[in-house]
N, CA, C and O of each residue as an XYZ file, in Angstrom:
200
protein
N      28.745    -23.475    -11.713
C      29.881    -23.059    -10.878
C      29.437    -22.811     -9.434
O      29.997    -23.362     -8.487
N      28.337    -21.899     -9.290
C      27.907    -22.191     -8.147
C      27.682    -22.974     -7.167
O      27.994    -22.824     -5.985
N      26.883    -24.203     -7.899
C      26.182    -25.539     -7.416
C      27.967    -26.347     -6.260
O      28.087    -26.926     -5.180
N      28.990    -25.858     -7.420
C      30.139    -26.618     -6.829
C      30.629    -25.968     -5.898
O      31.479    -26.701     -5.392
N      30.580    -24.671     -5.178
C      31.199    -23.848     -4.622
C      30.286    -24.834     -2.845
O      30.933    -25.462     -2.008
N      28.635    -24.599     -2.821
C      27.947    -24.791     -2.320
C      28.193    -26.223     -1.597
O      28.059    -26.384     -0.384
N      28.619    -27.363     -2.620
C      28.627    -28.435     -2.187
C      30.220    -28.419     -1.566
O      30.392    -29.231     -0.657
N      31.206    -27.732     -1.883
C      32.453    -28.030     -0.691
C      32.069    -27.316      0.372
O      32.199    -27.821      1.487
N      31.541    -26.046      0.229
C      31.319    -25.295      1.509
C      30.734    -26.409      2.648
O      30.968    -26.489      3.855
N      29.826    -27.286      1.712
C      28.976    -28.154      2.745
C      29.455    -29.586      3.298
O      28.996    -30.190      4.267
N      30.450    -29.959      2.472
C      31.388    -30.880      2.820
C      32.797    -30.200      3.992
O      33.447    -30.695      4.914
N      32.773    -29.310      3.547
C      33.696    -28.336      4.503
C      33.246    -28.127      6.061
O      33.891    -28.247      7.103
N      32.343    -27.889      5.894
C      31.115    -27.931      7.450
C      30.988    -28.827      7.718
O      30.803    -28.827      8.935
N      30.931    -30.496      7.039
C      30.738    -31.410      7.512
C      32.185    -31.665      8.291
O      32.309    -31.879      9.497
N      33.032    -31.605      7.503
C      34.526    -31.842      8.265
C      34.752    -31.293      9.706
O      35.223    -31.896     10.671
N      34.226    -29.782      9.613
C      34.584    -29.079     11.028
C      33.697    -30.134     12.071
O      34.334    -30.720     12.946
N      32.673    -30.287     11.990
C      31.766    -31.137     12.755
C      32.243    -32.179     13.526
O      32.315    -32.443     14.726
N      32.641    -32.853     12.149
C      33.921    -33.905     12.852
C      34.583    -34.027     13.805
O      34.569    -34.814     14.752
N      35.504    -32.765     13.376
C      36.687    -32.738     13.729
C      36.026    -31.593     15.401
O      36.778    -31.827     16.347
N      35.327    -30.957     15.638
C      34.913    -30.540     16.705
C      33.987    -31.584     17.928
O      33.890    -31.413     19.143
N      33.454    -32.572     17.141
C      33.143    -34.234     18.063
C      34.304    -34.422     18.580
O      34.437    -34.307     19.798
N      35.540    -34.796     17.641
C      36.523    -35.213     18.216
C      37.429    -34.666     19.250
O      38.127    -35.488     19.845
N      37.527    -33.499     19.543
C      37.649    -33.044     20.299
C      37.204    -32.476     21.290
O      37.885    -31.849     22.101
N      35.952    -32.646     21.330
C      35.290    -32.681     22.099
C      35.397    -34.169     23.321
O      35.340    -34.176     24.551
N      35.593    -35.459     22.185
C      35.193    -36.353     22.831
C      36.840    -36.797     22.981
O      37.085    -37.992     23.147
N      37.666    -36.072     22.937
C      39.055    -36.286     23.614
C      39.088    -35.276     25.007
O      39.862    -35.507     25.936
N      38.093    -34.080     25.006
C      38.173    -33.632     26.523
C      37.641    -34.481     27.218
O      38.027    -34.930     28.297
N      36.559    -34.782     26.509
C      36.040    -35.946     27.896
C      36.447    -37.463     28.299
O      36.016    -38.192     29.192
N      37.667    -37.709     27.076
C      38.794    -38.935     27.530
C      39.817    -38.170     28.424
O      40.032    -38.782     29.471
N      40.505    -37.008     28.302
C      40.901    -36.487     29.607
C      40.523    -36.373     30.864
O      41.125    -36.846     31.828
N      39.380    -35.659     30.890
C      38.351    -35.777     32.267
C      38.388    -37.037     32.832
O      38.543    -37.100     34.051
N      38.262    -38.182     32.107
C      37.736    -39.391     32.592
C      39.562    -39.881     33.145
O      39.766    -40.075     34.343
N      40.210    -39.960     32.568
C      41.428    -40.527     32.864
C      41.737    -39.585     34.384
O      41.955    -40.050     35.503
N      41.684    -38.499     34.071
C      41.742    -37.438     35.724
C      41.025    -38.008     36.574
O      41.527    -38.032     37.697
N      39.553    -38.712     36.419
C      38.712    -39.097     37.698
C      39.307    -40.456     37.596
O      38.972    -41.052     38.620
N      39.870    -41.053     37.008
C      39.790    -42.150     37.588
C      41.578    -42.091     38.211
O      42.061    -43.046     38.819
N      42.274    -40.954     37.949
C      43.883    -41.191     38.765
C      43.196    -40.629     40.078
O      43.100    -41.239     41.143
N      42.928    -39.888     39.918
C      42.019    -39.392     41.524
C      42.102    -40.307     42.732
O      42.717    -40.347     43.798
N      40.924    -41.246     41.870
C      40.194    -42.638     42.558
C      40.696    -43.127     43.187
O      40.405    -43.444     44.340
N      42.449    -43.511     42.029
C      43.403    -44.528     42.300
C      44.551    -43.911     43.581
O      45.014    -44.455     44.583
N      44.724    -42.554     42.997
C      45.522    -42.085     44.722
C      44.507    -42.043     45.958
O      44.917    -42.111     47.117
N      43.437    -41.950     45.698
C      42.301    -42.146     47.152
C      42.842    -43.341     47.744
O      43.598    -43.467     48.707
N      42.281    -44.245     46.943
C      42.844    -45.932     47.061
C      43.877    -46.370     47.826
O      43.897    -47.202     48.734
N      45.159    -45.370     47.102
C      46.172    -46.067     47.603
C      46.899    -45.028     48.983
O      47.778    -45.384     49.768
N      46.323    -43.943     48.937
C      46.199    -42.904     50.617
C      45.529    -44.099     51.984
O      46.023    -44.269     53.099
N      44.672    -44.562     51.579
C      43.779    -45.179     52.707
C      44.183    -46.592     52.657
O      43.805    -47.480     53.421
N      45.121    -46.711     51.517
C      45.807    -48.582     52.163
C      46.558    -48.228     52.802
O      46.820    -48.888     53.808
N      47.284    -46.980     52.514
C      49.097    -46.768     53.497
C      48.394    -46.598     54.690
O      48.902    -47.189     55.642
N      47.254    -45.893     54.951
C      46.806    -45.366     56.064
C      45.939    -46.249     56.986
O      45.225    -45.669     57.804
N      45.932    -47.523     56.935
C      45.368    -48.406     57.114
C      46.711    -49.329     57.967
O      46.509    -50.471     58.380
């Protein structure tokens, strides 16, 4: 009974892991989409201004 308790706990931890990559690696698909609208209003400030 034990042995089974042990192995979800550890499949359970594996999940959070997961699921904390993934969100992790969706802040840094936010970040990236922010630097690059940035970029794109820089871009298009200095064509009007041109």
């Amino acid at each position: 009974m034990g042995r089974k308790k042990k192995e979800r706990d550890e499949k359970e931890k594996m999940q959070d892991a997961g699921r904390a990559k993934e969100s992790q690696r969706a802040k840094e698909g936010e970040g990236w989409q922010q630097e690059k609208r940035k970029e794109k209003e820089e871009y298009e400030s200095e064509a009007v201004s041109q």
